[in-house]
C-alpha positions as CSV (number, residue, x, y, z in Angstrom):
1,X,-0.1,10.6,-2.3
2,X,-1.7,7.2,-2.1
3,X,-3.2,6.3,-5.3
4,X,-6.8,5.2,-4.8
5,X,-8.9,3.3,-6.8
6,X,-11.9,0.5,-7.6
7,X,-11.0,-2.4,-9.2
8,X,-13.5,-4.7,-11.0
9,X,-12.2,-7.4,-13.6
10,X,-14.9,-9.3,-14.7
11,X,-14.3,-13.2,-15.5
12,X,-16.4,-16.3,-15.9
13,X,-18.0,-17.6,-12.8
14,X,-17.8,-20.8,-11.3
15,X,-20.9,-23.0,-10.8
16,X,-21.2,-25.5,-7.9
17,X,-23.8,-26.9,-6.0
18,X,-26.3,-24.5,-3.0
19,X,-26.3,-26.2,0.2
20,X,-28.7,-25.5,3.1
21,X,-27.2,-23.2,6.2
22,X,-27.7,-24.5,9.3
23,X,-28.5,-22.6,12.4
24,X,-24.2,-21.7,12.9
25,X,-24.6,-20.3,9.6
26,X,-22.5,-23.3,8.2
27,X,-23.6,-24.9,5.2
28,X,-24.3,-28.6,5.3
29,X,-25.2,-31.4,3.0
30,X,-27.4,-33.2,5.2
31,X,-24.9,-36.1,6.4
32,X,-23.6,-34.2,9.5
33,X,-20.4,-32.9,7.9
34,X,-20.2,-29.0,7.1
35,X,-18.3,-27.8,4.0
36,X,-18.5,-24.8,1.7
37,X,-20.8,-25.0,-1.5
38,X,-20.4,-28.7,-3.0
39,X,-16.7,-28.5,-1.8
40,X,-14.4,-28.6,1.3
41,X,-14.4,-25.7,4.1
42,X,-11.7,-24.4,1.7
43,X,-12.7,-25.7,-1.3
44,X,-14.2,-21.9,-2.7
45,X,-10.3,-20.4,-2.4
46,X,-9.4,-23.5,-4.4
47,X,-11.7,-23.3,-7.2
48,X,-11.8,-19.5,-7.5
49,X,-8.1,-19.8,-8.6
50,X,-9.2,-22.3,-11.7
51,X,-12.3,-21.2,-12.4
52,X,-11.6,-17.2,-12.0
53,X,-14.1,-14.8,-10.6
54,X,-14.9,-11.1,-10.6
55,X,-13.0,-8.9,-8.0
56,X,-13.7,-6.0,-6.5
57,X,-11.3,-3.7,-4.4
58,X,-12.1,-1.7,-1.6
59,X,-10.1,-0.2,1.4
60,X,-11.4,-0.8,5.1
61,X,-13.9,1.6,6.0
62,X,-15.3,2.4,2.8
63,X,-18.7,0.7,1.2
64,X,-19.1,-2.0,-1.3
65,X,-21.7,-3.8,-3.2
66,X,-21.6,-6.7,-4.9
67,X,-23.6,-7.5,-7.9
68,X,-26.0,-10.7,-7.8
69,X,-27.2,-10.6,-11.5
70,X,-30.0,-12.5,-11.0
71,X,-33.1,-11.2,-13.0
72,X,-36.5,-11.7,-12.0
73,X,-40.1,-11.2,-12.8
74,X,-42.7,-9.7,-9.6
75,X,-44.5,-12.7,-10.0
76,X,-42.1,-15.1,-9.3
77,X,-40.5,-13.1,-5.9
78,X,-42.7,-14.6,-3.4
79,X,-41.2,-17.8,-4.3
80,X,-37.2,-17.6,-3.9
81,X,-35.4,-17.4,-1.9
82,X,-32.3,-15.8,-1.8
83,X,-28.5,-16.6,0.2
84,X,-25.3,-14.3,0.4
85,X,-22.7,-16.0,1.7
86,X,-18.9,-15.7,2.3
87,X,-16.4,-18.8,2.1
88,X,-19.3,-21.3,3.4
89,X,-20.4,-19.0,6.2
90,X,-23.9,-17.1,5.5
91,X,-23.7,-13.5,5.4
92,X,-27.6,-12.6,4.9
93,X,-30.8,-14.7,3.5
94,X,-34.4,-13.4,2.1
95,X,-36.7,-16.2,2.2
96,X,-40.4,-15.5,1.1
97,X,-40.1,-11.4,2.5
98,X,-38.1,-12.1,5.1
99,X,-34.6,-11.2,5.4
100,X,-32.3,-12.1,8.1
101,X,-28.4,-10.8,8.2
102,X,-25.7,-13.3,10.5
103,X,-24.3,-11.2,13.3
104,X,-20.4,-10.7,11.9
105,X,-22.8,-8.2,9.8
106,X,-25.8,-6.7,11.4
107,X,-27.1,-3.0,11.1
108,X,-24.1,-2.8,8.4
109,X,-25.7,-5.1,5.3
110,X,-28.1,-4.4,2.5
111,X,-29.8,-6.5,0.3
112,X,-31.2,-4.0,-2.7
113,X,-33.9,-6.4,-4.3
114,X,-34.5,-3.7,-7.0
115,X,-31.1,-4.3,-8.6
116,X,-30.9,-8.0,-8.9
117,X,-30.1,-8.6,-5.1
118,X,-27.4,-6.8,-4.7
119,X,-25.5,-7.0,-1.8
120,X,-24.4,-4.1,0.1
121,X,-21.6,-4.1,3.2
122,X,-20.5,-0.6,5.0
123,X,-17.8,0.1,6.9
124,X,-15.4,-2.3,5.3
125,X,-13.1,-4.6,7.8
126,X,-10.0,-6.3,6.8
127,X,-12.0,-9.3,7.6
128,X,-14.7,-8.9,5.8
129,X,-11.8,-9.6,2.9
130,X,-13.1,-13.3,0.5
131,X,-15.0,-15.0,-1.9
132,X,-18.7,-14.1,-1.7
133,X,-21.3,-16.1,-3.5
134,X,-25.1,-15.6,-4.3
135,X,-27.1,-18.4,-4.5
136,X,-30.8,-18.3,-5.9
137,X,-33.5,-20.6,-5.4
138,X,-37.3,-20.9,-6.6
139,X,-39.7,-23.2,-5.7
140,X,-41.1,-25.8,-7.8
141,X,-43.4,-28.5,-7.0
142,X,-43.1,-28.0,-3.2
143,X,-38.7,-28.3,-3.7
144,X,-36.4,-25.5,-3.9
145,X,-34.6,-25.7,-7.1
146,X,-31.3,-23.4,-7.7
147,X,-31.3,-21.1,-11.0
148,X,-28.7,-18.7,-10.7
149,X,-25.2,-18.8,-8.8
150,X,-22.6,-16.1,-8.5
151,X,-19.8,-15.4,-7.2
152,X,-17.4,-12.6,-6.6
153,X,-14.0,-11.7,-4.3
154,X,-13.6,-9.0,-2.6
155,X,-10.2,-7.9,-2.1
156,X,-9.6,-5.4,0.8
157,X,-6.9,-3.4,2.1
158,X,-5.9,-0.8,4.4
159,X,-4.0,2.5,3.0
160,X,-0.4,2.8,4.2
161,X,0.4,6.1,5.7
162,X,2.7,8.6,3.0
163,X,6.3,7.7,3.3
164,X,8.3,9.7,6.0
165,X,12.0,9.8,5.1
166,X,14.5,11.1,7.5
167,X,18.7,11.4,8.1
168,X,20.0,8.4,9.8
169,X,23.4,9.0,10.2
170,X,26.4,9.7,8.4
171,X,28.8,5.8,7.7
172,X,31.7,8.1,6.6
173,X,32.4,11.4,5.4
174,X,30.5,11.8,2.1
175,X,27.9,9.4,2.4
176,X,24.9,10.3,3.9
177,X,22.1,7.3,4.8
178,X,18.5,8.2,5.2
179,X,15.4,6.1,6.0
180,X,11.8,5.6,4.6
181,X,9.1,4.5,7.1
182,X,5.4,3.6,6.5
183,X,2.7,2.2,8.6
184,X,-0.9,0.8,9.0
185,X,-1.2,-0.8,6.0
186,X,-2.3,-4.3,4.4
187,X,-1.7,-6.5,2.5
188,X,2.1,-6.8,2.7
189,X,4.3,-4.2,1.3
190,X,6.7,-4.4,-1.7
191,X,9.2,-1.1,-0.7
192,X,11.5,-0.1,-3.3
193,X,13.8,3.0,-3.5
194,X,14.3,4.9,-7.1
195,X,17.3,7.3,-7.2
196,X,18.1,9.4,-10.0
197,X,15.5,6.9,-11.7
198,X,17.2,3.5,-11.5
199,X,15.6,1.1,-8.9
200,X,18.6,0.7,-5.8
201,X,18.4,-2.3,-3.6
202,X,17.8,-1.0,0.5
203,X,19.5,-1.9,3.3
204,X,18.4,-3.3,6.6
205,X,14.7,-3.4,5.6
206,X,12.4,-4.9,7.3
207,X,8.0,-5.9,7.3
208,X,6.5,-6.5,10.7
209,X,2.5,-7.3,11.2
210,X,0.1,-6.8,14.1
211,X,-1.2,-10.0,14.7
212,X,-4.7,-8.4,16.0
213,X,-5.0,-5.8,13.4
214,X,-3.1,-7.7,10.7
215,X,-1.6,-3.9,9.9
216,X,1.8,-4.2,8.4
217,X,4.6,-1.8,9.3
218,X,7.5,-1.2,7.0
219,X,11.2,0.9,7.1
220,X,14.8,0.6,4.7
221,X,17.4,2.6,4.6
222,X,19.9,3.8,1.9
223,X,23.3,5.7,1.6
224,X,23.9,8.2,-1.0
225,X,27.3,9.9,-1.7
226,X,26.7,13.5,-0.3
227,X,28.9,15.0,-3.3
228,X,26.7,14.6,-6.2
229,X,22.8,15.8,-6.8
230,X,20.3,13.1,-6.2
231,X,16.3,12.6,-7.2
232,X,15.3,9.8,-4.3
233,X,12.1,8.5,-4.7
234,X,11.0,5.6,-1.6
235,X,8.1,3.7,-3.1
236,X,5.6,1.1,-1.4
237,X,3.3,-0.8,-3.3
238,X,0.5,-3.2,-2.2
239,X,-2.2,-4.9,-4.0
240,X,-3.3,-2.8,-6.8
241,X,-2.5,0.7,-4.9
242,X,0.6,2.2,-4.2
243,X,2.2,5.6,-2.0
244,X,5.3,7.1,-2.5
245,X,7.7,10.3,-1.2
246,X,10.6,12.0,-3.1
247,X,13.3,13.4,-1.5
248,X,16.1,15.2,-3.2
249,X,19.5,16.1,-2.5
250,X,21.7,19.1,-3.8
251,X,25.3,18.8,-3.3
252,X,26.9,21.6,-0.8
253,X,28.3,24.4,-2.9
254,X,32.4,25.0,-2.6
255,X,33.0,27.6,-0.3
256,X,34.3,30.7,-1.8
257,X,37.7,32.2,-0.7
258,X,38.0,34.1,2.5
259,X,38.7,37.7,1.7
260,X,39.8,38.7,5.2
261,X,42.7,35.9,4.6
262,X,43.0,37.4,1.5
263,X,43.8,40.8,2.4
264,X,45.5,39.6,5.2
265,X,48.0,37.7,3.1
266,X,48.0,40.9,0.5
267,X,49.0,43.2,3.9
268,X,51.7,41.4,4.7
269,X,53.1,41.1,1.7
270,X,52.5,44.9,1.0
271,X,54.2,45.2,4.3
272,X,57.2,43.4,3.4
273,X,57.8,45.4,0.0
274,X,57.6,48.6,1.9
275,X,60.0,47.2,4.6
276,X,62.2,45.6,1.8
277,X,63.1,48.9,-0.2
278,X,64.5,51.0,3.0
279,X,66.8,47.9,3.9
280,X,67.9,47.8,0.4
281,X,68.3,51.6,0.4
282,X,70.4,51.0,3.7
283,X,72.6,48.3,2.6
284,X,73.8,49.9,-0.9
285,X,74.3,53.1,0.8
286,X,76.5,51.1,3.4
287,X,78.6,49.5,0.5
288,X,79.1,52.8,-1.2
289,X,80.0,54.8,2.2
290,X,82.7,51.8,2.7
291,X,84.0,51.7,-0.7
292,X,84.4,55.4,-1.0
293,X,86.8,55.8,2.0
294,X,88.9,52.8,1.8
């Protein structure tokens, strides 16, 4: 069974400079080029690998939310203004009451202002998969001025279905070769096969991807001798998750004698002793008979 679980490690965040959105939901800094916050359009991958964020795990069609942390006073709401946004694109504003949620995310987005604008996104795609960042601003002296920035990547994936392992053939006599298949899963498998607890290299194993779903399939095969007891474990792991399926094999028992050759065999030979002792009888009577009247 897949095992199933939330994943949140918690690391400093990386500070960088709120841009304004424009009306494609791109930020830009005012000089006609667009760019993600104070960086190129792929400038938030780069600096979330030296900076390090928190992550969160999720698979596709569950819920997540992701935590804002920005803590504010009543008084002072009416005067931010507040941005999700993922990778440089803008996932949902609130702007003095108002909030307004980009397309890729309408009637599946919440923004709980009670807990530190928090943002929440159902029904999980394998798209919806990056680096989110909440930006805060308050106004000052007729100018927006940012005071809080946060970011956190959200990692999601797509459970592979359990392990179905079925005979494939027999190469020779006593070896047997089975296979492990698996499908519908992201991100991209790591299959490995376990038997009688040491890790055995596969044969003819290959990963394929749908290039619309981005769902991975995955198969190997292995041969066992069919003359020894085996514990067979084929394992797939991906991400932080992993599903598995044992299979085990006991060798055929020897085949015990046949009793009907066996009394077969003792019949005969029962019948030859019986036949013996007349022709025995026969011939030393003959020799007697002979030797007696010569």
């Amino acid at each position: 069974m897949a095992h199933r679980a939330t994943t949140i490690v918690v690391q400093k965040p990386n500070r960088r400079l709120f841009l304004e959105p424009n009306a494609y939901g791109d930020v830009s800094d005012g000089f006609g080029e667009e760019r993600g916050v104070g960086c190129g359009k792929d400038g938030l991958r780069r600096e979330q690998y030296e900076a390090g964020v928190p992550r969160v795990s999720k698979s596709v069609k569950e819920k997540v939310s992701l935590p804002c942390g920005y803590n504010y006073s009543v008084d002072e709401l009416a005067r931010l203004r507040i941005y999700w946004q993922k990778e440089g694109k803008v996932v949902l504003s609130y702007v003095s009451g108002d909030k307004e949620v980009w397309p890729q995310y309408k009637n599946r987005t919440l923004l709980d202002i009670t807990d530190n604008f928090r943002l929440m996104i159902l029904r999980l795609f394998l798209s919806d998969r990056g680096l989110y960042t909440c930006v805060v601003q308050r106004q000052e002296q007729g100018s927006y001025i940012r005071k809080h920035l946060e970011s956190v990547e959200l990692l999601v994936r797509a459970d592979y279905t359990i392990p179905n392992i079925t005979h494939f053939g027999n190469p020779s006599v006593d070896i047997r070769r089975i296979m492990c298949f698996s499908s519908g899963g992201f991100p991209k498998p790591d299959l490995s096969w376990l038997v009688n607890g040491k890790e055995i290299r596969g044969i003819n194993t290959t990963i394929s991807q749908d290039p619309e779903s981005e769902l991975y399939t995955v198969s190997s095969q292995m041969d066992f001798n069919v003359t020894y007891n085996h514990s067979i474990v084929c394992h797939i792991a991906y991400g932080d998750s992993q599903v598995s399926k044992n299979y085990t094999w006991e060798k055929p028992p020897e085949a015990p004698p046949d009793r009907n050759h066996t009394t077969t065999i003792l019949v005969i030979g029962l019948g030859g002793v019986f036949l013996a002792i007349p022709i025995a009888i026969y011939v030393m009577y003959s020799k007697y008979y002979l030797h007696h009247h010569d």
